[in-house]
C-alpha positions as CSV (number, residue, x, y, z in Angstrom):
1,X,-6.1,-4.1,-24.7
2,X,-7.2,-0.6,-23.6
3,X,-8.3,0.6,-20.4
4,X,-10.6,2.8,-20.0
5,X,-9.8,6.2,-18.2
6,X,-12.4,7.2,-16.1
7,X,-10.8,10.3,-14.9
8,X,-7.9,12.2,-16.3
9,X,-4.1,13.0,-14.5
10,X,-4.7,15.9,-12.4
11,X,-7.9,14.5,-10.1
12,X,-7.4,12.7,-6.9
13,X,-9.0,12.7,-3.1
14,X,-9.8,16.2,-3.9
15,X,-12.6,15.3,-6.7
16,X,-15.7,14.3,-5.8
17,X,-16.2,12.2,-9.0
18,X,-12.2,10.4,-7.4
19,X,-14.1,9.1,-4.4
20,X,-17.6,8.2,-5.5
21,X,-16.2,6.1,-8.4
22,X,-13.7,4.6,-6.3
23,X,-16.6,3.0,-4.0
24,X,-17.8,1.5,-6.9
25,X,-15.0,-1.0,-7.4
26,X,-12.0,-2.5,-5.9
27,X,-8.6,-0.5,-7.1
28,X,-5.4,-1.5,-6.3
29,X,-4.4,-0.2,-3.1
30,X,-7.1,-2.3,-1.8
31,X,-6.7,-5.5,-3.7
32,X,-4.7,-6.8,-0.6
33,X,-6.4,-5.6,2.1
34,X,-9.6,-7.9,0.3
35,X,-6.7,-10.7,-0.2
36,X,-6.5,-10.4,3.4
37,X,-2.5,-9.6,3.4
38,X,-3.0,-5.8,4.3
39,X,-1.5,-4.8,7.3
40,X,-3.2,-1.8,7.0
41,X,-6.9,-2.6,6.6
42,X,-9.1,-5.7,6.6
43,X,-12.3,-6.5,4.1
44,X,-14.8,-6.1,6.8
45,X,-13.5,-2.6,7.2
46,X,-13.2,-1.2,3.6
47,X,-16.7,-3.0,2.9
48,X,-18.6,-1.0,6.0
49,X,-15.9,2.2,4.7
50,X,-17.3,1.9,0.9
51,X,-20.6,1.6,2.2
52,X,-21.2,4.4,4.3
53,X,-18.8,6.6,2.3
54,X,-15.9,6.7,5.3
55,X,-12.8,8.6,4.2
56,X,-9.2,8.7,5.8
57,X,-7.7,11.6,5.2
58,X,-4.0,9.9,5.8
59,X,-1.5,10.7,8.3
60,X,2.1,12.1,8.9
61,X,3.4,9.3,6.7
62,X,1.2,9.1,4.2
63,X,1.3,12.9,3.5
64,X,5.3,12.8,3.4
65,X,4.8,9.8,1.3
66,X,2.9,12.2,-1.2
67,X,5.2,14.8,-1.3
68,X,8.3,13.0,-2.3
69,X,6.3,10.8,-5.0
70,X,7.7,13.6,-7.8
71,X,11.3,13.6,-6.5
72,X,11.4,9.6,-6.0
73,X,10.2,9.3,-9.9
74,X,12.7,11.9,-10.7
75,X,15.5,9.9,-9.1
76,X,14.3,6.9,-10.7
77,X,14.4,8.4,-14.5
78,X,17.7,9.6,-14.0
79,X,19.1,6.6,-12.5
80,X,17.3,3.8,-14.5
81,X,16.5,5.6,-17.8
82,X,20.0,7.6,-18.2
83,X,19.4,7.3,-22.0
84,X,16.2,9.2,-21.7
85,X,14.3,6.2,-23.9
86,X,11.4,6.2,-22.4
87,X,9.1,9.6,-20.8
88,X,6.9,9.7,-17.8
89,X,3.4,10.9,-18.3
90,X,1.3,11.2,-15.2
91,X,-1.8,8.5,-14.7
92,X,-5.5,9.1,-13.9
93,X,-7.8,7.0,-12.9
94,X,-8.3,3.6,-14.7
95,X,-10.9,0.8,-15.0
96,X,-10.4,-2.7,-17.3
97,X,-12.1,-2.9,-20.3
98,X,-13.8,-6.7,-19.2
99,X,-13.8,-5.5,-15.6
100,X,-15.5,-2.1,-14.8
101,X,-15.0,-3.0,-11.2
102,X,-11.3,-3.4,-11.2
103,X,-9.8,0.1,-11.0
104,X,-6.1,1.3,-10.6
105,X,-4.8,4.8,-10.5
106,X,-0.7,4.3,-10.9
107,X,1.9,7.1,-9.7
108,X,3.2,7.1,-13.5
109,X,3.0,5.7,-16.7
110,X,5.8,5.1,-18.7
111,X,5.7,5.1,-22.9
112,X,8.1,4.9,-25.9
113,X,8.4,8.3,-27.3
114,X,6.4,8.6,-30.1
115,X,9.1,9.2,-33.5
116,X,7.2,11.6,-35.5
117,X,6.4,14.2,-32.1
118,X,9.6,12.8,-30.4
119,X,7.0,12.3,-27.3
120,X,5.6,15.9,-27.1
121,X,2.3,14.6,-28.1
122,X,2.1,17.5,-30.6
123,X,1.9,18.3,-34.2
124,X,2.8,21.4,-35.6
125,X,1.4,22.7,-38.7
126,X,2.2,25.9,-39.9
127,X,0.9,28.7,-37.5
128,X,-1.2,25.9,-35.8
129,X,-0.2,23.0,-33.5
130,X,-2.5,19.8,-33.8
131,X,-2.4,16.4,-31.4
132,X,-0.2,13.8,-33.1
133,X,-2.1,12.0,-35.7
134,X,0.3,9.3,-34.7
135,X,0.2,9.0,-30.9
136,X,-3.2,10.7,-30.6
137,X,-1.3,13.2,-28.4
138,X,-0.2,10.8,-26.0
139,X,3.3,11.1,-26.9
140,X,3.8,7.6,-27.2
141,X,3.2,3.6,-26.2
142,X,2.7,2.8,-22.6
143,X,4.9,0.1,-21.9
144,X,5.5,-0.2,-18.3
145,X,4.3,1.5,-15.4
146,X,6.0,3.2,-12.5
147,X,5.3,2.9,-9.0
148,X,6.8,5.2,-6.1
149,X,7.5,4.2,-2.7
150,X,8.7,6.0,0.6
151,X,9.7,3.4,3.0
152,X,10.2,5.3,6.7
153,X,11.5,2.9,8.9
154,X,13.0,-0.2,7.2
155,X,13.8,-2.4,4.5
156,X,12.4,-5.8,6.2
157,X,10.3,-7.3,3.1
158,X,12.3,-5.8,0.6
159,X,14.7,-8.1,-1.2
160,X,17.9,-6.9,-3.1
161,X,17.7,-3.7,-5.4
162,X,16.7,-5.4,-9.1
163,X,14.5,-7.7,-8.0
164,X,10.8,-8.0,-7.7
165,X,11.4,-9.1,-4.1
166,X,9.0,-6.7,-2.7
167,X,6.2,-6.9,0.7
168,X,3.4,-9.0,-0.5
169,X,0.5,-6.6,-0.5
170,X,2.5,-4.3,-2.5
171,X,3.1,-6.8,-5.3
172,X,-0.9,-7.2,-5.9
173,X,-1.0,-3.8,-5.7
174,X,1.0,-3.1,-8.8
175,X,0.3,-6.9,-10.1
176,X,-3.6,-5.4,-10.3
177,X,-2.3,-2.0,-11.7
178,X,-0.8,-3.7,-14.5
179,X,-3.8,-6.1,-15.3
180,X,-5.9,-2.9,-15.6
181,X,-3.4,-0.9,-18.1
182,X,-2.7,-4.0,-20.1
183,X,1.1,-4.1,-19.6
184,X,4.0,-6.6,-18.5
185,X,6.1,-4.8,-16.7
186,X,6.0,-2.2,-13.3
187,X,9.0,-1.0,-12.1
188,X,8.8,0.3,-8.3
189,X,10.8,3.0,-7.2
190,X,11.3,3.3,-3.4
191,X,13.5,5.8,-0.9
192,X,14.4,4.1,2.4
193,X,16.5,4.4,5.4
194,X,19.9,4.1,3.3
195,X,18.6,5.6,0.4
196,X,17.0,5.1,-3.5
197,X,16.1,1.7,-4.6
198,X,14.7,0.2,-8.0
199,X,13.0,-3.0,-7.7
200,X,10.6,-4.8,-11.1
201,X,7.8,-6.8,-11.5
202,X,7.0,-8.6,-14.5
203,X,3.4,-10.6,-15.4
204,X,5.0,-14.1,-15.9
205,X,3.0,-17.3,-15.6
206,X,3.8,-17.4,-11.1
207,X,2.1,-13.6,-12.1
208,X,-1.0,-14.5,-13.8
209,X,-2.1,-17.5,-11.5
210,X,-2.0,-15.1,-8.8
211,X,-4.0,-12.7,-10.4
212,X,-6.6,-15.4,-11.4
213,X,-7.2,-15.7,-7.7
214,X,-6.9,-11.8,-7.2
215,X,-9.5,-11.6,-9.4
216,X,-12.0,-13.9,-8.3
217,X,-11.5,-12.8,-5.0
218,X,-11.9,-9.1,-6.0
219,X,-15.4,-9.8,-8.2
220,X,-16.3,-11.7,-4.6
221,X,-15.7,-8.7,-2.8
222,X,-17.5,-6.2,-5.4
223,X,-20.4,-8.4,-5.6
224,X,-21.2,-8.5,-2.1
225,X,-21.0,-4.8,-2.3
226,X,-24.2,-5.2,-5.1
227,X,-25.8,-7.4,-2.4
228,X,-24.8,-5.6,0.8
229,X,-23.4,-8.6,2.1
230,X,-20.5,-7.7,4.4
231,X,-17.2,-9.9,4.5
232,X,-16.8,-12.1,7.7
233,X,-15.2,-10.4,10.9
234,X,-11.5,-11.5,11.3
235,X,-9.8,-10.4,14.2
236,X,-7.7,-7.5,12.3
237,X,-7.3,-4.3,14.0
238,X,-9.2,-2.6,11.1
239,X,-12.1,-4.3,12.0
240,X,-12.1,-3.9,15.7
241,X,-12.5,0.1,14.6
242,X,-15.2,-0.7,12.0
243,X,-17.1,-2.2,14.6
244,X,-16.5,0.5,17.2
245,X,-17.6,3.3,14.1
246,X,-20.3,0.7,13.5
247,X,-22.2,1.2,17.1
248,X,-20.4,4.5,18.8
249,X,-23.1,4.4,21.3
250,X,-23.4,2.4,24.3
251,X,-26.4,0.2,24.4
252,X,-28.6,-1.5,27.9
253,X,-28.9,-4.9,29.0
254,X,-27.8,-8.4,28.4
255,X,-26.9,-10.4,24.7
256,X,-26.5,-14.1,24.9
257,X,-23.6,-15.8,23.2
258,X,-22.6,-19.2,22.6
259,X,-20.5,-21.2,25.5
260,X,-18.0,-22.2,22.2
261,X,-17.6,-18.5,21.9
262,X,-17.6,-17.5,25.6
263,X,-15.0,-20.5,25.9
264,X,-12.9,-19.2,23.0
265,X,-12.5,-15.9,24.1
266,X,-11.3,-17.1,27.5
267,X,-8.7,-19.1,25.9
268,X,-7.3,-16.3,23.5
269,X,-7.0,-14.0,26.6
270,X,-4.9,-16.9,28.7
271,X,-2.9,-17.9,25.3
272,X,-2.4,-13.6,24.6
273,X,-0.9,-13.9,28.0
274,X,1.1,-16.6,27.8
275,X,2.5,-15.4,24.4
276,X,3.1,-11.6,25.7
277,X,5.0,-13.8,28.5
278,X,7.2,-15.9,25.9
279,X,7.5,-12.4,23.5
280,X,9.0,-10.3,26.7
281,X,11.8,-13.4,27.8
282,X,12.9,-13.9,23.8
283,X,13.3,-9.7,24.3
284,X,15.4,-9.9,27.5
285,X,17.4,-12.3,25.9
286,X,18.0,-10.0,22.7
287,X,18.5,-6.5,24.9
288,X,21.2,-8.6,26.8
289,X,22.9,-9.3,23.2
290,X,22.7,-6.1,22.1
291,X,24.0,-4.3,25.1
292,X,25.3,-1.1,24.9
293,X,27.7,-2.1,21.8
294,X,25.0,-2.6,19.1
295,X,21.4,-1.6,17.7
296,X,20.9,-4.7,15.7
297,X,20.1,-7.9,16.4
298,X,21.0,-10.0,13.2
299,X,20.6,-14.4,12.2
300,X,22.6,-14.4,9.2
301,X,21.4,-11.8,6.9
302,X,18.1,-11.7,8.5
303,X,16.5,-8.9,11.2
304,X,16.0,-10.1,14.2
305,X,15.2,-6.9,16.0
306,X,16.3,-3.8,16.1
307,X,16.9,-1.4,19.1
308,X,15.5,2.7,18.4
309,X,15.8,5.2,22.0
310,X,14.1,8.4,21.0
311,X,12.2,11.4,22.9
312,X,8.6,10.5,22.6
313,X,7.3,14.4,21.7
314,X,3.8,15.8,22.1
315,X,1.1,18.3,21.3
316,X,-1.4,17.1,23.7
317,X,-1.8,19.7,26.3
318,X,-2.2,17.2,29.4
319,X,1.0,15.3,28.6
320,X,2.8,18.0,28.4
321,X,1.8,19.2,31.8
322,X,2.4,15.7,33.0
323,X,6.3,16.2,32.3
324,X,8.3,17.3,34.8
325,X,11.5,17.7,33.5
326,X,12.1,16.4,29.9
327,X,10.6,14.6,27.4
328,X,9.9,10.9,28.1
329,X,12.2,8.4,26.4
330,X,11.0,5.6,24.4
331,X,13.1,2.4,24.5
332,X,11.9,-0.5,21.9
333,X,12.4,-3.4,19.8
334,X,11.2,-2.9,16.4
335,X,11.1,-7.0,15.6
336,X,12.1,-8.4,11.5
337,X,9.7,-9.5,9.5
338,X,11.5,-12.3,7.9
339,X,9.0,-15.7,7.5
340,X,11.6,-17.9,9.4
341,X,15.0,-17.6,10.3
342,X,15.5,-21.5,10.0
């Protein structure tokens, strides 16, 4: 199998063509968030941002996440390739040849070097240099693909280095990336609070039956883009802000809704409240473990929580004149994310 490269290495958010094309299909960084595992995003929210051509232009993390993509892939090939058997070409944009819809644009692809170029992709020929008859000036065979990851705060869905024991909207992300290229194998290569980590997913049978349901979910979603038929609401974040982007302006009078509805919404306010109530004992209970002697609260090898005290800083003009004499400090738990502790 092929796939078909839509754009070549080089283009991202800063191409026109990048974005247009990309609201045409489902790539991989949003596979999840239309699985509904995202904690990022939700479908109602990328639908309405496809639609009406909404772009995020990332944050602090994100960027920082961009600019140590090259030195985390560099780590990588020097640590897991020592031998130098395999190169790293950089990866455009990509569609599958069956699917047009499903898209992927991977931080790296990684090939065989080509014998008769020894993976320069070229061919020379007396005064003249020519693309490799034998590679077609690739350089090589892709056979795996690389993904990079900056992890800022902490390693709670990650599993042990070597395995494929990674969050689970990041393993449909590269799950869907390989599906489009065509290969078996994506090795993710992450940098975290204690430093480099190589993790591997490869397409087995537990692999393919989840991307049977990725993919019917995915040609759901992209045909109710054709039909302009938006995904139900949800109560993700994300879609609380679609709405609000939806209808900025304030409207007049009175909309009926349904006494179930009314009724439901009273009883998620008194249950929020309840559970805010249960959250904040379970956290006084914790803070009393931890004391002054620790930062982490641990049940076996699992996170509990974890304790961070840091100066809350500030460009906004009216906090600042707020202050009196230093910064304020923030005090919290940052709770584990482990799916029981039983």
């Amino acid at each position: 199998m092929t796939p078909v490269e839509l754009l070549p290495p080089g283009t991202g958010n800063h191409d026109e063509q990048w974005h247009q094309l990309r609201r045409e299909g489902v790539t991989a960084s949003e596979i999840a968030v239309v699985m509904g595992i995202s904690p990022y995003d939700s479908p109602f929210s990328l639908f309405w941002a496809k639609v009406n051509d909404w772009r995020w232009d990332g944050n602090d993390l994100t960027s920082a996440g961009s600019h140590l993509e090259d030195a985390i892939a560099d780590w990588w090939m020097a640590a897991c390739d020592p031998l130098e058997n395999l190169i790293k070409r950089s990866a455009g944009l990509y569609a599958h040849p069956d699917r047009p819809w499903q898209l992927a644009t991977p931080d790296g692809l990684l090939l065989t070097p080509c014998a008769d170029c020894e993976g320069t992709g070229l061919y020379p020929s007396g005064r003249f240099t020519y693309y490799c008859p034998d590679c077609n000036g690739k350089g090589g065979s892709l056979v795996a693909l690389l993904e990079c990851k900056w992890v800022a705060h902490s390693w709670d869905g990650w599993g042990e280095p070597g395995t494929d024991e990674i969050p689970v909207y990041y393993r449909a992300q590269v799950l869907w990336q390989a599906d489009v290229l065509g290969v078996s194998t994506v090795y993710i290569a992450a940098l975290g609070p204690t430093g480099f980590r190589s993790y591997v997913v490869h397409i087995n049978e537990a692999a393919q039956a989840d991307l049977e349901v990725m993919r019917a979910a995915g040609f759901d979603f992209f045909q109710r883009l054709e039909g302009g038929d938006a995904p139900d609401l949800g109560g993700h974040d994300a879609t609380i802000s679609a709405l609000q982007r939806l209808h900025p302006t304030l409207g007049d009078g009175e909309v009926q809704v349904s006494v179930e509805l009314a009724e439901r919404y009273r009883q998620a306010r008194a249950d929020r409240d309840e559970a805010k109530a249960r959250v904040a004992a379970c956290e006084a209970e914790i803070r009393a473990a931890l004391g002054s002697d620790f930062n982490r609260a641990m049940c076996g090898k699992k996170l509990v929580a974890s304790r961070s005290v840091f100066e809350r800083r500030s460009d906004d003009e009216h906090e600042l004149m707020a202050i009196d004499d230093a910064w304020p400090t923030t005090d919290r738990l940052n709770p584990g994310r482990a799916d029981s502790y039983a």
